[in-house]
N, C-alpha and C positions, 0 to 999 in steps of 0.2 A: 605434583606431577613429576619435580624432578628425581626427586627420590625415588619415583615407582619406579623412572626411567633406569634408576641404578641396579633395580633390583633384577631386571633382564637381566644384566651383565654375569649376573651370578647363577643363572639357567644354561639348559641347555638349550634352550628353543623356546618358541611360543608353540601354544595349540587351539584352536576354538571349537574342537572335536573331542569329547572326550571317549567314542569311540576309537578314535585312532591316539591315543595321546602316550608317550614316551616320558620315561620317568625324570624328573628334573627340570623339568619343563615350565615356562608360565602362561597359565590359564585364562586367556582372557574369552569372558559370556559375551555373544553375542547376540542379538535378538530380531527375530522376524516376525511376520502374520500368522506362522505354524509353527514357531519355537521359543524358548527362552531361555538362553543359556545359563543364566543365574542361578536355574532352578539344579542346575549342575555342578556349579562350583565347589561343593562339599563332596562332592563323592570325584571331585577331579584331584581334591588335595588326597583324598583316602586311594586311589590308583596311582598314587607316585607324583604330582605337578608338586612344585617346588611355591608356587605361589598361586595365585587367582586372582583375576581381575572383574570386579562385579557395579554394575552401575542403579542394582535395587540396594540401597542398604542394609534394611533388615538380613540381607546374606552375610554380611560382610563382619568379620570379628577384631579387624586390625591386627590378625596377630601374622595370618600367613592368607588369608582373603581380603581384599583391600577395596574399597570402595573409588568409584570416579562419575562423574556425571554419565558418561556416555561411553561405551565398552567402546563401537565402533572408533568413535573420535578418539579415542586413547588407542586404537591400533596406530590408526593412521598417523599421529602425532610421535608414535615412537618408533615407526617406521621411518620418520622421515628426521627425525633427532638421528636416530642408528646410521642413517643414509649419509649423513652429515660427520657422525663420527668419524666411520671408516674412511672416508675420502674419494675413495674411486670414482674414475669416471663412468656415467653411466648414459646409455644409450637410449632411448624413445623409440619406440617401433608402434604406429598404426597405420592403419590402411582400411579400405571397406574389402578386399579382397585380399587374400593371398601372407595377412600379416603374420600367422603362426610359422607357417611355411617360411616367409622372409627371414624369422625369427632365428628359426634351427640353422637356416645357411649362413648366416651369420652371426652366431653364437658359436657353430661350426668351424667356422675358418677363421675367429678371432683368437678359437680352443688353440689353433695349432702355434699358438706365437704365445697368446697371457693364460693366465689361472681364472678363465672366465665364468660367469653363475649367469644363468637366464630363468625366463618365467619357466616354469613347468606347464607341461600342457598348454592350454588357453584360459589358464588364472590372471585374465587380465583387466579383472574390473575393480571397484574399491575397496574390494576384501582382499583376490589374488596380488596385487600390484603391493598392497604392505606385507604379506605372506612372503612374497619374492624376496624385496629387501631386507627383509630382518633373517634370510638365512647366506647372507652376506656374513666371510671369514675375516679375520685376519688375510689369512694368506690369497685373497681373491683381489684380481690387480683389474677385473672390469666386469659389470653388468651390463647385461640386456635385456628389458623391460619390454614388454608388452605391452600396448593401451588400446581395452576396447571400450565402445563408445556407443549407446544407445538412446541417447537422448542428447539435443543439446549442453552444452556445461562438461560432460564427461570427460573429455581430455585435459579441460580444465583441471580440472581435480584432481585426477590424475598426475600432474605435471607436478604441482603443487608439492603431492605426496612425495614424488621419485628424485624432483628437481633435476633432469637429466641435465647432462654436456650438447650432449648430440642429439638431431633427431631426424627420422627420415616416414613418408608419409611414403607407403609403395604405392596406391592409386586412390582414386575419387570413384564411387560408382552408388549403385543404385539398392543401397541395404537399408534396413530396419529403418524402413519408411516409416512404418509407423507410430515409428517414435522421435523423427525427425521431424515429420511433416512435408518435405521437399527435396529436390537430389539438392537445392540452394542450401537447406537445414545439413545437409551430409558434408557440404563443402567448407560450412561457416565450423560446422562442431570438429573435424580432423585439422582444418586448417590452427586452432588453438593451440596445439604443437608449436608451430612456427611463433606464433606473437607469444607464447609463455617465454622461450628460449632466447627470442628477440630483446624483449623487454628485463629479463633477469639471465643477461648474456654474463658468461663466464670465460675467461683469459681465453681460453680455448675452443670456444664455442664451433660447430660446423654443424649446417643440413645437408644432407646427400638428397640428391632430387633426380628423377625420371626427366632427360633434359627432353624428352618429346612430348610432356605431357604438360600440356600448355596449362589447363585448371591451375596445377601445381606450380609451373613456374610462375605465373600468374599475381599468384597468392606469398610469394619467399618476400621475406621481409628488406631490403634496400642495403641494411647498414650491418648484413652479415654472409659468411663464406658458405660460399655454398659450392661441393663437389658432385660433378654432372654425370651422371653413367647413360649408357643409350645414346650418346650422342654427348659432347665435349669434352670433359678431360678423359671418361673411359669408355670407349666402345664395343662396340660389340658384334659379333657376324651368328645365326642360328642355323647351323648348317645342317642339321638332320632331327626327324620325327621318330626313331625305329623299334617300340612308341616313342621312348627314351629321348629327353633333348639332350643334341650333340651342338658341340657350341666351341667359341673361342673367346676371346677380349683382348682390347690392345689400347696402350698408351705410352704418350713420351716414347714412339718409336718402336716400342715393343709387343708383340704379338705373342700369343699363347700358341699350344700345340690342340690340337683339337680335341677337346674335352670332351669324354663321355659318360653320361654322366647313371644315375638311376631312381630320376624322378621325369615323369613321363609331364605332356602339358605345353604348349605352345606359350602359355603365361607365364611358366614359369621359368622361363626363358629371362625375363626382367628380374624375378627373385634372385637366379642364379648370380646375375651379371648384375645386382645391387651387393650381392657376397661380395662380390671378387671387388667390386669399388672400395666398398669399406676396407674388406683385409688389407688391401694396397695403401689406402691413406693409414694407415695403423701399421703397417709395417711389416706385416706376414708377407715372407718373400714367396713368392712367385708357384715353388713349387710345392710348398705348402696349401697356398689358394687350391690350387689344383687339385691336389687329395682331397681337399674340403668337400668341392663339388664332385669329384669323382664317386667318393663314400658315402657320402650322406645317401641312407634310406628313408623314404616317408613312412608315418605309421599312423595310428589313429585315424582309417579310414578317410585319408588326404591322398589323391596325388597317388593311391597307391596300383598297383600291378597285381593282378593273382592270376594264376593257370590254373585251369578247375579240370576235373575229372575226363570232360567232356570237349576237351580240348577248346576250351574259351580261355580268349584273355581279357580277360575283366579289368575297364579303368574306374575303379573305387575311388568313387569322391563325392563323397554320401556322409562328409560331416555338416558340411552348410551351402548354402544355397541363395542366390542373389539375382537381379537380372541381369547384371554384368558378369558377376561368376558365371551363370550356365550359359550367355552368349559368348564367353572367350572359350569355353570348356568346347561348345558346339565348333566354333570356327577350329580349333585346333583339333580337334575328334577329326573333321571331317579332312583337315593334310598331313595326319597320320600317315605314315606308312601301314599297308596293311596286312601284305606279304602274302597275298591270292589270300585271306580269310574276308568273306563278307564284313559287314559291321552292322550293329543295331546300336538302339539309345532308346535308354530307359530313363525318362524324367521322372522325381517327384516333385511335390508342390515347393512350391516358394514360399515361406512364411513371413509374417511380420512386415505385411506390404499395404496395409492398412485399404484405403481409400484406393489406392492405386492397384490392388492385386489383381482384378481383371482383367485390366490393360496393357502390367506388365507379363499377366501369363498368356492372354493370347498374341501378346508378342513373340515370344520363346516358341509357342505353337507355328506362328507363320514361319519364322526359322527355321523349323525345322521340315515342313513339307520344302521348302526352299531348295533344302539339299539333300531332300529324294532321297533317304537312309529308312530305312525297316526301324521304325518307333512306337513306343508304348508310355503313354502318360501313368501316372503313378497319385493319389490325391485327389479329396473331392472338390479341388477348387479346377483341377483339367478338368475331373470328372463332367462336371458342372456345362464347359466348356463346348461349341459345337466344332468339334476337331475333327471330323471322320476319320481321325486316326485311335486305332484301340485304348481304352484309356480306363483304369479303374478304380473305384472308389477308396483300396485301402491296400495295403502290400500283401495282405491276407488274399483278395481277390486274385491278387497279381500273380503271387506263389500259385493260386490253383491251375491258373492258365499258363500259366509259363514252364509250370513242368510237364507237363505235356504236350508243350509244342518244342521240346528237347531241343534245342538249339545246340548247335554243333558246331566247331572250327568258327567260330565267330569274336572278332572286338566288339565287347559291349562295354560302353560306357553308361555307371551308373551314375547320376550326379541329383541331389535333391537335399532340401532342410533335414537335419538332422530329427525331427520329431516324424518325416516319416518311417523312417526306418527302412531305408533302400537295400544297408548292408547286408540285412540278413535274406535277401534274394539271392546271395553268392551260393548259398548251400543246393541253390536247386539248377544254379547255368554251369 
């Protein structure tokens, strides 16, 4: 194994695509229910891979294809050797909400002071999380990991892989029920952060924690440092919606100048002001932080802003969808500013809410007659639902009726699971 480990060093990279794979590179097969990467490995060395990694041996010839028990476990294992090599410190980021996002603001504004490398995207599970650190340089002085979590054990595992320094958990809510089992399964599996870091603590160790969210504080381990935003060491004031959160932070006496920023969200208000915590204990001075938040755009249909033809502004956030998510999305929609433009709200379904999906959608249902806003459910689990509010089966239904009731000068917020496909409703508001 350690040998194989040597032979990375002489690549340019790993790949486990060899559709997308760059020449130099080593190949390691991975294998799923609907794939097998092994059966690849010879045509990855004939497109340029420098090596291959295969865990059927009949692939394997010793000479530039190499054999190991288990492709996966030999990622992970040489992700976390590589991890080791280079040194760096590296960061932990999950949350049941908001952690991609977290992710950028603070990758963000660590950019402006080290040579930083963060997850891509949301590759944060037991294949993206070794992908991350094995594209760790020489010249990279810190990482930011991402860890998402669908089952109990998952951060575990994760941890294991990454071995972070630090780790910061942005909230506890109410996701991937059903592979949890319980919001108690959601609290026991993201809290594993804390007790990994606890228990194989390093010189340096720190968690950054949300000091108003008792779950979390609840849960911090006794016999480790922990930096508070939201309330103790860094504060914070939310001083405008216009959608845009406008904001400040202050510590040890010092106050910011009023931040503007352009990422819309009453939640995000915490990501923002978990940025500015971090950058502060790491050393990005002040007015660095500042540019961080001011620049930073969201993309990947998060958090985002569009003006459409028809003079809508549209709040895109139609990658995922939680009953904590679309209740903070709901509360903050509705203390927008809205600047004489009506508003509507466009749900789709909640997915992966198991046993509990009923209960949590007709909750999000009562919420929203609550505050009296013009609504359209999206999904046959509303569908299903007795809402007497419009509500229909598939985004397809939705597209026929929505472009014809031309909505005009309106905030609409779209927010819904990524499977149903909300975003592409933009083309027609």
């Amino acid at each position: 194994m350690e040998n194989l480990f040597e032979l990375f060093y002489t690549c340019t990279g790993v790949s486990i695509d060899t559709r997308k794979l760059e020449k130099g590179v080593m190949y390691i097969a991975l294998k799923g229910e609907n794939f097998n990467g092994n059966n690849y490995a010879a045509q990855a060395i004939e497109n340029g891979a420098k090596y291959a990694i295969v865990d059927e041996a009949e692939f394997a010839n010793g000479k530039e294809i190499f054999y190991v028990e288990n492709g996966l476990k030999f990622l992970q294992a040489l992700a976390t050797n590589h991890r080791r090599k280079m040194g760096i410190p590296v960061l932990g980021i999950t949350g049941s909400n908001g952690k991609t996002t977290t992710k950028e603001l603070v990758y963000t504004t660590l950019s402006q002071k080290y040579n930083a490398i963060a997850t891509e995207g949301n590759l944060n599970n037991h294949i993206g999380v070794p992908l991350t650190l094995l594209k760790i340089k020489e010249q990279h002085e810190f990482a930011v990991v991402e860890m998402g979590a669908n089952k109990p054990g998952d951060i575990q595992e994760l941890c294991e892989i990454a071995e972070p320094n630090y780790g910061i958990i942005s909230n506890i809510g109410r996701a991937h029920l059903e592979g949890f089992g319980s919001l108690q399964g959601v609290i026991n599996t993201k809290t594993e952060m804390y007790r990994y870091i606890a228990k194989n603590r390093k010189e340096d160790s720190v968690l950054f924690c949300d000091f108003n969210n008792d779950i979390l504080r609840d849960k911090l381990p006794s016999d480790l440092p922990v930096v508070y935003y939201n309330g103790g060491d860094v504060k914070g004031e939310l001083l405008g919606l216009t959608p845009f959160v406008e904001m400040n932070y202050s510590y040890d006496g010092y106050t910011s100048p009023q931040i503007k920023t352009k990422i819309i969200g009453e939640y995000n208000y915490l990501n923002l002001l978990c940025a500015a915590a971090i950058g502060n204990y790491f050393g990005v001075n002040d007015e660095a932080i500042q540019a961080a938040l001011m620049n930073y755009i969201p993309s990947n249909n998060r958090s985002q802003v569009v003006q459409t033809e028809r003079d809508n502004t549209l709040i895109l956030d139609a990658y995922n969808a939680n009953p904590s998510s679309v209740s903070s999305a709901l509360q903050s929609f509705a203390k927008m500013q809205s600047n004489g433009k009506g508003k509507v709200i466009i749900l789709g379904d909640m997915l992966e809410l198991g046993e509990e999906s009923n209960v949590e959608h007709q909750k999000i249902v009562d919420q929203v007659k609550a505050l009296g806003i013009e609504a359209y459910f999206v999904g046959p689990i509303y569908n299903a639902l007795e809402t007497s509010i419009d509500s229909f089966i598939s985004k397809e239904e939705a597209v026929k009726y929505l472009e014809n009731k031309e909505l005009k000068q309106k905030h609409i917020l779209l927010k819904g699971s990524r499977g149903i496909g909300l975003e592409t409703l933009k083309e027609i508001l």
